[in-house]
C-alpha distance (Angstrom), angle and dihedral (degrees) to the residues before:
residue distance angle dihedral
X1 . . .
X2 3.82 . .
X3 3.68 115.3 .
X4 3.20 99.0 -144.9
X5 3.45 110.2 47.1
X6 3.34 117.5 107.4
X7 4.30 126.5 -140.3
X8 3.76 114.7 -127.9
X9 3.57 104.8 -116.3
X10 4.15 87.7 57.5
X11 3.94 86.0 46.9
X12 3.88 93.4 53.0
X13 3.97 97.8 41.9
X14 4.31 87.7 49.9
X15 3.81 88.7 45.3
X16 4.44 90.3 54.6
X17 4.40 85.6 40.8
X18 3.49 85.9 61.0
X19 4.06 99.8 35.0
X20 3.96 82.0 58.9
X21 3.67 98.0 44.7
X22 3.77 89.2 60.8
X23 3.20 97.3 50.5
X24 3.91 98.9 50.6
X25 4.04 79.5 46.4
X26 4.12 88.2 54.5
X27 4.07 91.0 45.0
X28 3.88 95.0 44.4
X29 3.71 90.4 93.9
X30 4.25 89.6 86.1
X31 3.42 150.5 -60.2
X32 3.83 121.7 -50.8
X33 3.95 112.1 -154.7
X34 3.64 114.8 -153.2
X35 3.50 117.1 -109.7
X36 4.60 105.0 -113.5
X37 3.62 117.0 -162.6
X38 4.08 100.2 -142.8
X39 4.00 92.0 -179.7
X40 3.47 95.0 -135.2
X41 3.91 118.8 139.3
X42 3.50 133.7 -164.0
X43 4.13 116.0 -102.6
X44 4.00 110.0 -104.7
X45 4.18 104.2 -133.4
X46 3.77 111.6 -155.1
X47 4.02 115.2 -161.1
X48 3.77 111.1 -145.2
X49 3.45 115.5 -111.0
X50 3.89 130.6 -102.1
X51 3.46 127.1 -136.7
X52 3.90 116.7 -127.8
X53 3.62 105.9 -120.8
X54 4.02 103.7 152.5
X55 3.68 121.5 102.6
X56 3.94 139.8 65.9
X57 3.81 122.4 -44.5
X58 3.74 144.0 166.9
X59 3.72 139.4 -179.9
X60 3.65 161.1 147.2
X61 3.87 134.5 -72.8
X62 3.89 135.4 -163.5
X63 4.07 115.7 -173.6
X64 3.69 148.1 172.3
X65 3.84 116.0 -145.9
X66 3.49 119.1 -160.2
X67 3.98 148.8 156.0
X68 3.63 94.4 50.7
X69 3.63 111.3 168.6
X70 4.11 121.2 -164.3
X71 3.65 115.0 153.5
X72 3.77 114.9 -162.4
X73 3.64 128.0 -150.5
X74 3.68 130.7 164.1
X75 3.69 129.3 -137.5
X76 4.04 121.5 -168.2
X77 4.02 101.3 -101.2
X78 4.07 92.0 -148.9
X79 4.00 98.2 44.2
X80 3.83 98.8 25.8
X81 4.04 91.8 -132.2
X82 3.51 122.0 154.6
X83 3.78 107.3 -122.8
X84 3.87 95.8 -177.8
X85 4.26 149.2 -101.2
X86 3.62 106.4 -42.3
X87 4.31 90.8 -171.1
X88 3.21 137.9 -85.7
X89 3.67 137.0 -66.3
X90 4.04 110.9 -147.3
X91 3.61 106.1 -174.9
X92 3.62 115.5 -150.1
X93 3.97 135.9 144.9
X94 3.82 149.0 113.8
X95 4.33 124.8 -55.9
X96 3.50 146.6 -179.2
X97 3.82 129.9 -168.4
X98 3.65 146.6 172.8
X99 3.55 133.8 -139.2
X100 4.15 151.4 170.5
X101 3.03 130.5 -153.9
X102 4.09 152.7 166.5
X103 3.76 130.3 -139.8
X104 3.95 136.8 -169.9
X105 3.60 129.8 -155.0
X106 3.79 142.8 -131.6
X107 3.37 119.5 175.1
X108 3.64 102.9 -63.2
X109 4.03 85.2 -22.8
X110 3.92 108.6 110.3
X111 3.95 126.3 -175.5
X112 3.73 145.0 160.8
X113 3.77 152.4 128.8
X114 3.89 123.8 -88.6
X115 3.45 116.8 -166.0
X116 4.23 107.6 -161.2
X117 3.93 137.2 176.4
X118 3.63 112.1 -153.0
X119 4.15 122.8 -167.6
X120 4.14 127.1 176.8
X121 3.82 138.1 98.6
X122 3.76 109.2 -58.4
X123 4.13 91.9 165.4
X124 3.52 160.1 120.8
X125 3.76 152.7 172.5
X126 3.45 146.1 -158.6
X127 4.03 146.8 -179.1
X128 3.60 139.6 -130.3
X129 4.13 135.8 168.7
X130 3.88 114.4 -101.9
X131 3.97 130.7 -159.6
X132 3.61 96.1 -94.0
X133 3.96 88.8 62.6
X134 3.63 100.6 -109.2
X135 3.55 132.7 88.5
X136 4.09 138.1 -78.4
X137 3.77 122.3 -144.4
X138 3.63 120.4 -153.5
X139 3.80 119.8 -176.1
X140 3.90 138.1 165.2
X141 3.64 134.5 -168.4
X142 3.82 134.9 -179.5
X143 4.13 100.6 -143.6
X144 3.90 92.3 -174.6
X145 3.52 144.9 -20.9
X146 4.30 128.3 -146.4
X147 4.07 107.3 -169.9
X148 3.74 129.3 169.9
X149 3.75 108.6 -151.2
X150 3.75 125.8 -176.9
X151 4.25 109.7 -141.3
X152 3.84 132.6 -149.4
X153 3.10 127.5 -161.9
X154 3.78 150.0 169.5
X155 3.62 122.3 -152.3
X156 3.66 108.5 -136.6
X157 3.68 96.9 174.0
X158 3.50 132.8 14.8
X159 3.89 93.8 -103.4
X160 3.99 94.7 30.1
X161 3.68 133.8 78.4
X162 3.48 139.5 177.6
X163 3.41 122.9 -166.5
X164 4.04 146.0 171.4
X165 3.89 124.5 -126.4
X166 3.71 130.2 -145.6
X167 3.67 128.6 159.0
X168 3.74 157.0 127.6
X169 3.76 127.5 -87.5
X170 3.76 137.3 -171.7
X171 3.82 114.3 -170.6
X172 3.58 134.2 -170.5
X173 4.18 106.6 -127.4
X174 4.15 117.0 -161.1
X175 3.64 100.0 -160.8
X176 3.80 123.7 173.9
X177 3.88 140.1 176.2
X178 4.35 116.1 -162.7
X179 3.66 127.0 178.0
X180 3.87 151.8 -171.7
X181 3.64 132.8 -157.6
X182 4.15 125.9 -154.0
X183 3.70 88.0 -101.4
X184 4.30 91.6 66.1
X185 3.60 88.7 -109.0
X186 4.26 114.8 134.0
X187 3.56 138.4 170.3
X188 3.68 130.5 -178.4
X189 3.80 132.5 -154.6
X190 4.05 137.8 -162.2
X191 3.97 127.1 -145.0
X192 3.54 100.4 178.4
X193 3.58 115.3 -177.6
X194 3.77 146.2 179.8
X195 3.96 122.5 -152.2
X196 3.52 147.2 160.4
X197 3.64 130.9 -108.3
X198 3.58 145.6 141.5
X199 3.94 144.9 -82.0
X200 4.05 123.6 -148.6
X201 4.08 121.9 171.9
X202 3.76 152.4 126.5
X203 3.49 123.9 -114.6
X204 4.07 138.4 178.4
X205 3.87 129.2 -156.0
X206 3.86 129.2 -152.4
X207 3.70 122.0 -167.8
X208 4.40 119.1 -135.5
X209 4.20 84.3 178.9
X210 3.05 146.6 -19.0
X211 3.73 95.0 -74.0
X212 3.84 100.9 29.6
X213 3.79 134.7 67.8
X214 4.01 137.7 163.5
X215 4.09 120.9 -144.2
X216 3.53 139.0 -159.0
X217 3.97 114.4 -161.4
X218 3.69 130.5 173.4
X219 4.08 116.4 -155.0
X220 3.85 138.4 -169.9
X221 4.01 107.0 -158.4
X222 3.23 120.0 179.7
X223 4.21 130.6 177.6
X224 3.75 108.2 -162.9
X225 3.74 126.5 -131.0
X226 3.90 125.9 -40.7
X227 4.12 121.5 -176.2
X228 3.64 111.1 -127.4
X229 3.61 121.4 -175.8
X230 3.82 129.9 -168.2
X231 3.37 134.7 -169.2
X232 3.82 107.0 -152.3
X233 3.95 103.6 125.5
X234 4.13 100.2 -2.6
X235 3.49 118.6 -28.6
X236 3.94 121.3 -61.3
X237 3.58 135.2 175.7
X238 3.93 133.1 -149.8
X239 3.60 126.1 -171.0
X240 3.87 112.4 -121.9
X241 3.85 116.7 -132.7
X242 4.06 114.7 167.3
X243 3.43 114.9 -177.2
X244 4.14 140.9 152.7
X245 3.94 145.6 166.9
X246 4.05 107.9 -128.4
X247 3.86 128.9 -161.4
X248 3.86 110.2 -168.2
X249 3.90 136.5 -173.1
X250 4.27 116.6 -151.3
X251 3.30 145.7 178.9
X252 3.96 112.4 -151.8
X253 3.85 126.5 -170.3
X254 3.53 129.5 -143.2
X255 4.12 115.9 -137.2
């Protein structure tokens, strides 16, 4: 028998010894870890959206006014004596009013002017019996008002805004005194007067599209004190003091 010859089964099980050895020589470079699929998955966080409220705008306005509150009392011009309450004027009455406006935004952090000119019958009247045994008419009546008022607001949904008002106001006052004496004899006199004042209120905003919006606002404007002096039976003075609470439905339109 040769010796070295070799059986197949010995040839086959050396050929696999060294098929293995060159492998472990090819992998002795490191470690491989294998690759585990732990099926966890990052959370997904959503920020809530914000409405787009910046931009140009202008719109319309239908109010009430009401509560006003201007006590007149007259004091002798010449002598300076008190001669006592006459009534009360409580302004009240229908409006309308126009306005434009511009508003930035931060974040959900809007703000802007408004300028607005407002028109209607913010009024009243009443009677009393003079000296002269007749009767003394005393009537007021805001003709129209022009206010710039800064706004706001916070949007608290994308379509919804609240807001704060604050502004100034300049309004034009009619403002008349007429009388009649026992005799049928009358006479009538007008103060008119213009004066500045202020406007305070709260206000909220919902959004129909992207370009229209209706509002609901309630305001406090008031104008001061203004000398008016009238010289119906010796000269007499009253002090002036317009004021009313407003509630107002708009319509505003986005440029």
């Amino acid at each position: 028998m040769c010796a070295v010859c070799v059986n197949a089964p010995l040839g086959a099980a050396v050929a696999a010894s060294l098929t293995l050895a060159s492998t472990l020589a090819a992998n002795a470079g490191g470690y491989t870890p294998p690759v585990v699929d732990s099926g966890v998955v990052a959370p997904i966080v959503e920020t809530a959206p914000v409405g787009d409220w910046a931009g140009g705008y202008a719109g319309l306005t239908l109010g009430y006014a009401f509560g006003g509150d201007d006590r007149v009392g007259f004091t002798e011009t010449e002598s300076g004596t008190y001669l006592g309450d006459a009534g009360d004027l409580e302004l009240s009455g229908a409006n309308a009013g126009v306005h434009i406006g511009y508003r930035w935004q931060r974040d959900r952090w809007v703000f802007g002017p408004e300028l607005g000119f407002e028109a209607g019958n913010i009024e009243d009247n009443f009677s009393f019996s003079n000296e002269l045994g007749g009767t003394t008419d005393v009537s007021s009546k805001i003709k129209n008002v022009l206010a710039l008022r800064l706004k706001t607001g916070y949007s608290v949904r994308p379509d919804l805004l609240v807001y704060g008002i604050a502004g100034i106001a300049r309004a034009d006052v009619e403002y008349k005194v007429a009388g009649t004496d026992g005799s049928g004899g009358s006479v009538s006199e007008n103060r008119d007067f213009k004066n500045n004042g202020y406007i305070v209120g709260l206000g909220v905003e919902k959004k129909f599209s992207d370009r229209m919006s209706v509002t609901g606002e309630y305001e406090y404007a008031n104008f001061g004190k203004t000398a008016r002096t009238f010289e119906l039976d010796g000269a007499a003075t009253t002090q002036a003091t317009p004021d009313y609470h407003n509630v107002k439905l708009g319509l505003n339109f986005k440029f």
